[in-house]
C-alpha positions in Angstrom: -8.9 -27.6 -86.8 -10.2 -24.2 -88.2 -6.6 -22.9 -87.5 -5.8 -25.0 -91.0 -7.9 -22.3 -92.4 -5.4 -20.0 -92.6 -2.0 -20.8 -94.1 1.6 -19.7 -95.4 1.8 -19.3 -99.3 4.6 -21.6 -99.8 7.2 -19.8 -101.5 9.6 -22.9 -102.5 7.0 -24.4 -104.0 6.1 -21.8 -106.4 9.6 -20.5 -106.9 8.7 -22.1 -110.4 5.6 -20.2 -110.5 5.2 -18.5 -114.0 5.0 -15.1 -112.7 -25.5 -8.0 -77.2 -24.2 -4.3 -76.4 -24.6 -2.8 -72.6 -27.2 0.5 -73.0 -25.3 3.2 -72.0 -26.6 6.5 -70.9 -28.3 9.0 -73.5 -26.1 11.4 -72.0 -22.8 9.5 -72.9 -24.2 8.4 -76.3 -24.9 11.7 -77.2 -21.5 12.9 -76.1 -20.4 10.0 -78.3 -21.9 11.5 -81.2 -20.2 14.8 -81.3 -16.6 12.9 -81.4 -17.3 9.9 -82.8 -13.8 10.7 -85.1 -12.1 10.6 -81.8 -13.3 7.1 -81.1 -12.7 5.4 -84.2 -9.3 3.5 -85.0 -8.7 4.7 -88.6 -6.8 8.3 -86.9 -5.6 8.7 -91.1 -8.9 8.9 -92.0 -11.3 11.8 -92.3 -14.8 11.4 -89.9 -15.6 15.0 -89.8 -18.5 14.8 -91.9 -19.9 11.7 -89.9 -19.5 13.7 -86.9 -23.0 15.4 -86.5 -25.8 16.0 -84.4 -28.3 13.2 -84.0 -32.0 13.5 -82.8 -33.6 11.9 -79.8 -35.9 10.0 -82.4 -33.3 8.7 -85.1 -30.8 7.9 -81.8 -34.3 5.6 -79.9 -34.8 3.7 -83.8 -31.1 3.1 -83.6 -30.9 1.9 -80.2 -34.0 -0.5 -80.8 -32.1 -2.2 -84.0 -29.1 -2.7 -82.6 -31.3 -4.6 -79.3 -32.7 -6.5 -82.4 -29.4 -7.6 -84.3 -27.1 -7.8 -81.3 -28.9 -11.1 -78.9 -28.5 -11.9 -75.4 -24.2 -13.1 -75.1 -24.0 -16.4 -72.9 -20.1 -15.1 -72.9 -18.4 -12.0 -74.3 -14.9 -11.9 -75.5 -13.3 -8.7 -75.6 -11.2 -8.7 -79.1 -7.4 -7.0 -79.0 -8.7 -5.0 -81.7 -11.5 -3.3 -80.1 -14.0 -5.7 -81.2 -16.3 -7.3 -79.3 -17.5 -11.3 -79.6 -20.9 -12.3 -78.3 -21.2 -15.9 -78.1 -24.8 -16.4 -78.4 -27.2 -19.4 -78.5 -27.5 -20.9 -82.2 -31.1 -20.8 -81.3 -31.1 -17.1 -80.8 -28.9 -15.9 -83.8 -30.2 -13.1 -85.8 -31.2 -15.7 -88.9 -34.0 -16.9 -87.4 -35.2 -14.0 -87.1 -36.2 -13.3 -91.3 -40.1 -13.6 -92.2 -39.3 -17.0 -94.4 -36.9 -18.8 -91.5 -39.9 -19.0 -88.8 -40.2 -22.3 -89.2 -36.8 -22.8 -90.4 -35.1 -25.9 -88.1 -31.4 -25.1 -88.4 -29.7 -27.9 -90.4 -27.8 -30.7 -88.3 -27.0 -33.2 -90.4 -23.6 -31.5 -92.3 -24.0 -31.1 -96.0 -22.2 -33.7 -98.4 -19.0 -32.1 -99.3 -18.0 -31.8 -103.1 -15.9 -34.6 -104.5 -13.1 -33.9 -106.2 -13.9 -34.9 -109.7 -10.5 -34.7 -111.3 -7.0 -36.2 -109.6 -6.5 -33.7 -106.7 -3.1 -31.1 -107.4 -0.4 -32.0 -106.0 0.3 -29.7 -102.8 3.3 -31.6 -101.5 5.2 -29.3 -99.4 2.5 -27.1 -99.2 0.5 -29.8 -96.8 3.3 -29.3 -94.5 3.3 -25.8 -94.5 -0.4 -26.4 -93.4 1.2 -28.8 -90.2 3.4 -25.8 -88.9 0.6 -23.0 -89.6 -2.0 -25.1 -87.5 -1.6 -23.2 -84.5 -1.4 -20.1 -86.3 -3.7 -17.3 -84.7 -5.8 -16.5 -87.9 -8.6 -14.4 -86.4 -7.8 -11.8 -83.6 -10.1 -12.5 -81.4 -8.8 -15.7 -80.5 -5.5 -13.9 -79.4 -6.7 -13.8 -75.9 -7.3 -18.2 -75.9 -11.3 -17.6 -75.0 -13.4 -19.5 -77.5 -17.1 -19.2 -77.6 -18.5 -22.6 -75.8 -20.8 -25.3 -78.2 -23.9 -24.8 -78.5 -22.7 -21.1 -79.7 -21.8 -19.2 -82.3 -19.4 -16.1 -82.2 -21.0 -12.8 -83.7 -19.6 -9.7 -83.8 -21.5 -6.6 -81.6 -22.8 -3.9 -83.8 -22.8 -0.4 -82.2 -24.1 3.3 -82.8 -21.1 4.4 -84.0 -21.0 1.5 -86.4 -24.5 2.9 -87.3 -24.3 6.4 -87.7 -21.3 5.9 -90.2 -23.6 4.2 -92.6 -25.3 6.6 -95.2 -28.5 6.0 -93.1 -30.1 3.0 -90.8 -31.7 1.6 -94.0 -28.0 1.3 -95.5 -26.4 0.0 -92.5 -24.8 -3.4 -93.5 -26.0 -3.3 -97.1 -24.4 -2.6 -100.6 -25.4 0.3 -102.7 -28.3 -0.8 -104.6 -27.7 -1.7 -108.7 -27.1 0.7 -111.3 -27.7 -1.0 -114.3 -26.3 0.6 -117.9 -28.7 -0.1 -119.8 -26.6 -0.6 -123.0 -24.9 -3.4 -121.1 -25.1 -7.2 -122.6 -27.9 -9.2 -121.1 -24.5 -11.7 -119.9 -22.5 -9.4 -119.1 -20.8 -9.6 -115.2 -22.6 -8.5 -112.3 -20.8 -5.4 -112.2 -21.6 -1.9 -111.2 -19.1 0.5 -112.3 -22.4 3.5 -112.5 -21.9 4.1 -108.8 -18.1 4.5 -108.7 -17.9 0.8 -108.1 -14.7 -0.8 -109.9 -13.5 -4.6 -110.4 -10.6 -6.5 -111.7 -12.2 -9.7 -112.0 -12.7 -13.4 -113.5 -16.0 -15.0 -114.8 -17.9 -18.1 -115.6 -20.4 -17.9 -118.7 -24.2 -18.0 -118.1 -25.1 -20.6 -120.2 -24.2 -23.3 -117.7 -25.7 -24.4 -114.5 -23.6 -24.0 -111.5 -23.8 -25.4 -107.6 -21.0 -23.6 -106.0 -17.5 -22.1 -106.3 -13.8 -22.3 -104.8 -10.9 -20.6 -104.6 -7.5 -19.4 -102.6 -7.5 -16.0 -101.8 -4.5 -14.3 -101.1 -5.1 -11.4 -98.0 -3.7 -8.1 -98.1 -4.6 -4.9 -96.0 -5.0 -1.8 -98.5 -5.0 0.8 -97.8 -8.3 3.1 -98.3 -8.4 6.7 -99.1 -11.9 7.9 -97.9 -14.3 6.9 -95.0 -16.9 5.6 -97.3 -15.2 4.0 -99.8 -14.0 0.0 -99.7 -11.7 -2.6 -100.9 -12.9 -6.1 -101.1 -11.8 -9.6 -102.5 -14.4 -12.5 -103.0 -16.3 -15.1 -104.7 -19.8 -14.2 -106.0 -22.6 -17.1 -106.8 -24.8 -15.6 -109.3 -28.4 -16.6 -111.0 -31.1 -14.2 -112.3 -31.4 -11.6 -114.3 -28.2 -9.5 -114.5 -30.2 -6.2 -116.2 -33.8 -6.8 -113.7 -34.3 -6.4 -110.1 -34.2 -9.9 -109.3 -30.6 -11.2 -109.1 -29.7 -13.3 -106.4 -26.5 -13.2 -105.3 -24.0 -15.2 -102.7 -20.7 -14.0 -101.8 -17.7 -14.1 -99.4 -14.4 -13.3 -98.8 -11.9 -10.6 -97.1 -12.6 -6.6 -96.9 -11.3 -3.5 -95.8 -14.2 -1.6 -95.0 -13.3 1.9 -92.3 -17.5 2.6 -92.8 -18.8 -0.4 -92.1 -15.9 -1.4 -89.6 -14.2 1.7 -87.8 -10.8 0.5 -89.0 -9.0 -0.6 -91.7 -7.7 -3.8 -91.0 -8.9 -7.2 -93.5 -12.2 -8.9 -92.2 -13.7 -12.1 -93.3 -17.3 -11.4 -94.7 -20.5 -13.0 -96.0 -23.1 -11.1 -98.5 -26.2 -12.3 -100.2 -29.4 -10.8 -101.8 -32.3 -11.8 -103.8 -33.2 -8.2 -105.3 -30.1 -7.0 -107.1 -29.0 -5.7 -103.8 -32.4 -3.0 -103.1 -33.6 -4.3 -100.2 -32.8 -8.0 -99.0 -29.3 -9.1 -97.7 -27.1 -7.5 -95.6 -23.0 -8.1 -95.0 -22.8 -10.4 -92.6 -24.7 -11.0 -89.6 -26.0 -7.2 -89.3 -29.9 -9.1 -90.7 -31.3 -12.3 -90.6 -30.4 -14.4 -93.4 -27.1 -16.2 -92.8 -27.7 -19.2 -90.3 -24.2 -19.7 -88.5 -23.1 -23.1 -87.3 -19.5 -22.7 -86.7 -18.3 -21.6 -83.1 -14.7 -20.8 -83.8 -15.0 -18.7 -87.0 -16.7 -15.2 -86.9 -17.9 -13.7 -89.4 -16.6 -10.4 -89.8 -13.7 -10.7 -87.6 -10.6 -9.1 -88.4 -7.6 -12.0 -90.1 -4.3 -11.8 -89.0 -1.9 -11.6 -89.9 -1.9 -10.5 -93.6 0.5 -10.7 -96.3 3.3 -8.4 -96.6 5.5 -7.2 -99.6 8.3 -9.4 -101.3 7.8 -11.2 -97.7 5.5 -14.3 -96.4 2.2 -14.7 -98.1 -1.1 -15.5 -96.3 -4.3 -17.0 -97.6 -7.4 -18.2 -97.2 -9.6 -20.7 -98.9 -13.7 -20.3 -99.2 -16.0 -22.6 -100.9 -19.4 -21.8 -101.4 -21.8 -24.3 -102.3 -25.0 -26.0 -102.5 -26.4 -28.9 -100.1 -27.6 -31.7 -102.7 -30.1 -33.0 -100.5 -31.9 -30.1 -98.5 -31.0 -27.1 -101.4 -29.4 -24.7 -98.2 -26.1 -22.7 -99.9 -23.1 -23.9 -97.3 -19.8 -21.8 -96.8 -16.7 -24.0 -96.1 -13.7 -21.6 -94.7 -10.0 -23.5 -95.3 -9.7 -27.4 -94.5 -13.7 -28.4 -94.8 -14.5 -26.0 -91.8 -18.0 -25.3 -91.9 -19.1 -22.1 -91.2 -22.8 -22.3 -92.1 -25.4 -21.5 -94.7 -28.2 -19.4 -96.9 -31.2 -21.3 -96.2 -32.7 -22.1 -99.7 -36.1 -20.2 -98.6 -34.2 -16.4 -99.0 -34.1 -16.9 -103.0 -35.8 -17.5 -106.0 -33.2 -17.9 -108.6 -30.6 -19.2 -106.2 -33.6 -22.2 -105.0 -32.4 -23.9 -108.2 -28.9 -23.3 -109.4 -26.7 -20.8 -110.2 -25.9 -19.6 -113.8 -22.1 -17.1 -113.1 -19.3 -17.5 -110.8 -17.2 -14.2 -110.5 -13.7 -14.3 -108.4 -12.0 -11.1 -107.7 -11.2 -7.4 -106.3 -13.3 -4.2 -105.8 -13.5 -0.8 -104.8 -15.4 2.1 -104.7 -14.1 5.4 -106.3 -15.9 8.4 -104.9 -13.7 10.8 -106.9 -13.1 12.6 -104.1 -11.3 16.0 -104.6 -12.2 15.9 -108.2 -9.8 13.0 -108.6 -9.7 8.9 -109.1 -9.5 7.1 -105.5 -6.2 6.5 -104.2 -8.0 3.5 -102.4 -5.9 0.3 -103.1 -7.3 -3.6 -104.8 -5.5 -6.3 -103.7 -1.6 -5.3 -102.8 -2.2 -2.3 -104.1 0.1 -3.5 -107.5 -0.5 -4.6 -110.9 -0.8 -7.9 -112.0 2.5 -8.0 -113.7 4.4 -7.5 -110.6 3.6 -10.8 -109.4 3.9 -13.5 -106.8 5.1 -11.7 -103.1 4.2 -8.5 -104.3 0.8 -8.5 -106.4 -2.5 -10.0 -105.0 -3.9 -13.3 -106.5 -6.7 -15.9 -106.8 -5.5 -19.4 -106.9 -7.0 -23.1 -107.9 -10.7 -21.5 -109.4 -12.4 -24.6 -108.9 -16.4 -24.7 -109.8 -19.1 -27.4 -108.2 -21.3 -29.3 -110.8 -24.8 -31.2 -110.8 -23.2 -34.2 -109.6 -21.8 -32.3 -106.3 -18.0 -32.4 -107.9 -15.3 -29.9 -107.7 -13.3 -29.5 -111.2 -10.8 -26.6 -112.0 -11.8 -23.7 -114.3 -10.5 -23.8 -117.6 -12.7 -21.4 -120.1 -12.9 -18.1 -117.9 -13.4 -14.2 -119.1 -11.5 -11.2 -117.3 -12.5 -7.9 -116.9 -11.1 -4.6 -115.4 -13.4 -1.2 -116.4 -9.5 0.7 -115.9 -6.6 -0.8 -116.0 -4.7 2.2 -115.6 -6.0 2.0 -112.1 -6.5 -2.0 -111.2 -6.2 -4.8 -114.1 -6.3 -8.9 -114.2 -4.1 -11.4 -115.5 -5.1 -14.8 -115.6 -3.0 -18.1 -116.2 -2.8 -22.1 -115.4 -0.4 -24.7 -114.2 -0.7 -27.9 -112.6 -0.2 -26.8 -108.6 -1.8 -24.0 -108.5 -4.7 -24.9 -111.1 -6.4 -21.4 -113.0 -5.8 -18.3 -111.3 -4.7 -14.7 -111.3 -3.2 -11.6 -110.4 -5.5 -8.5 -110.0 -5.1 -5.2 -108.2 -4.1 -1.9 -108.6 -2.9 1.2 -106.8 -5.7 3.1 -108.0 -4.9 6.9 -108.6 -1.5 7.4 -110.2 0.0 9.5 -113.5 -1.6 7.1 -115.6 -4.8 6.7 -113.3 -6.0 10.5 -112.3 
């Protein structure tokens, strides 16, 4: 059941632990746009500069992508949170809709799963913890008991307010593009701290060849200071040149994103691009790309609920990795839940193998006021704070040429400021490697 996707940290057993949207009238759109803040969910948050006037021309070019992005629903579900689910057609999802997929047959047969190369942790009571979570409501669109029928996948509607909060149409759904420090090491991590981008992070070397990644994630809500600033945790897949334009990149995970969302509550995500993030790939479902097979899982879907301080502890598990025989990237989402794929056509480097593995936080630190971000990573605490109360990664687990899952052992860490967020890494036998990361951002030793 994808419910098993989503589980309570058990704390006994690591109390030993060593640390398709309706057009509406131009006149109500328009109205819309002059008090968009109004609208929005995130009431602590500051939309006055994204409320402005819009012209006829921008609001029509608007109008027509969101007709392209958001298909024809064969059911809606309206979401507690304000979202709303189209079920649509797997036929009709936006994926097919990318240059290089016309001919693309979505893949029926599912992909071989990893083996587990080396005797499999021993989760104990942690499996049972799993048996009383299963009917745990880990998405909140499921909430109201509607599920989207088979045959369908669930995607989340995009509207013109999502829009207009983006830095322009052209940015909607994407990443800033790479700033690369040109006095950086040919091998250093895909990082990009030029653009007020900051990680707490742990990575692979790239002198290996790699065919997927694994890991536990631990989900938090931070909190975020400014509209247009973030606060993700994921997995990314890396091959190709980490200082050219041509890096191709898979990722996943949870983020808090009040631009790209309207709130601030912890949604799952998908990312990819095959040009150091310029022009290809989008978060998501907001391009065509990712082909979706799951109908219970949506991508970009707020999680509930989320883990709270020196209290229970939620998490999540994602595995990203490559089908053996077709060469299509596959996302797995908790107990072998498939959720779907990159088709092997959207890359170059990525049509091969992939050379880094990066597992981690990150924010974006717009300086605002003159001063560092008080936008949270993780918990929003250090690393040495802990289980319950800092934010961590657990059972770093990489997939080799032979399709087999083995944990990480020889990993690098890096945080640009630990002031503001830092990394601790460790290993035992339940919970394999892992790590504590986060940060509270701006503080006395952080300004």
């Amino acid at each position: 059941m994808a419910s098993n996707a989503y589980i309570i940290a058990n704390k006994r057993a690591v109390s030993s632990h060593p640390h398709r949207q309706p057009h509406l009238p131009l006149l109500l759109l328009l109205f819309s746009l002059f008090f968009i803040g109004k609208f929005d969910l995130v009431s602590a948050l500051n939309y006055t500069k994204y409320t402005r006037k819009v012209s006829n021309l921008r609001l029509q070019r608007i109008q027509k992508h969101l007709e392209k992005i958001n298909k024809p629903a064969v059911i809606t579900i309206e979401s507690p949170d304000g979202d709303i689910i189209d079920c649509v057609h797997k036929r009709k999802q936006p994926a097919l809709d990318h240059p290089l997929l016309k001919k693309h047959k979505i893949q029926r047969v599912a992909p071989e799963m990893p083996k587990v190369k080396t005797l499999k942790r021993d989760e104990g009571s942690g499996d049972s913890k799993r048996k009383e979570g299963e009917d745990l409501i880990w998405q909140m669109w499921h909430r109201n008991g509607t599920r989207c029928p088979k045959g369908t996948v669930p995607i989340r509607r995009s509207t013109t307010r999502d829009v207009l909060r983006a830095k322009s149409l052209f940015h909607f759904g994407k990443k800033q593009s790479t700033t690369i420090n040109p006095t950086r090491r040919a091998d250093a991590p895909d990082v990009v701290s030029s653009n007020g981008h900051e990680h707490a992070i742990a990575y692979t070397g790239t002198s290996q060849e790699v065919y997927g990644a694994k890991a536990t994630i631990n989900v938090w809500d931070p909190s975020i200071q400014e509209v247009n600033e973030f606060s993700l945790s994921q997995i990314w897949v890396l091959s190709g040149s980490f200082d050219g334009s041509d890096l191709n990149s898979i990722e996943a995970g949870w983020q808090v994103s009040p631009e790209l969302y309207g709130d601030s509550r912890p949604r799952l995500f998908t990312y990819w691009t095959s040009d150091s993030y310029q022009a290809t790939g989008c978060y998501n479902l907001l391009c065509a790309g990712f082909v979706q097979t799951n109908s219970r899982i949506a991508i970009g879907a707020a999680i509930s609920p989320v883990s709270q301080y020196d209290a229970n502890q939620y998490d999540i598990t994602i595995l990203i990795w490559k089908d053996p025989k077709l060469g299509n990237w596959w996302m797995g989402f908790g107990d072998n839940n498939l959720v779907g794929y990159w088709p092997a056509e959207l890359f170059t480097h990525l049509a091969d193998h992939a050379t880094m593995v990066e597992w981690g936080g990150e924010v974006v630190n717009s300086r605002a006021n003159g001063k560092h971000t008080s936008t949270e990573m993780g918990s929003g605490h250090f690393a040495e704070d802990g289980f319950g109360k800092s934010s961590y990664f657990r059972n770093l687990e990489l997939v080799d040429a032979d399709n087999s899952l083995s944990s990480v052992h020889d990993i690098s860490t890096l945080a640009e400021n630990t002031n503001c967020y830092n990394i601790k890494n460790s290993y035992n036998n339940e919970w394999g490697t892992y790590f504590y990361y986060g940060g509270p951002g701006n503080n006395p030793q952080c300004p």
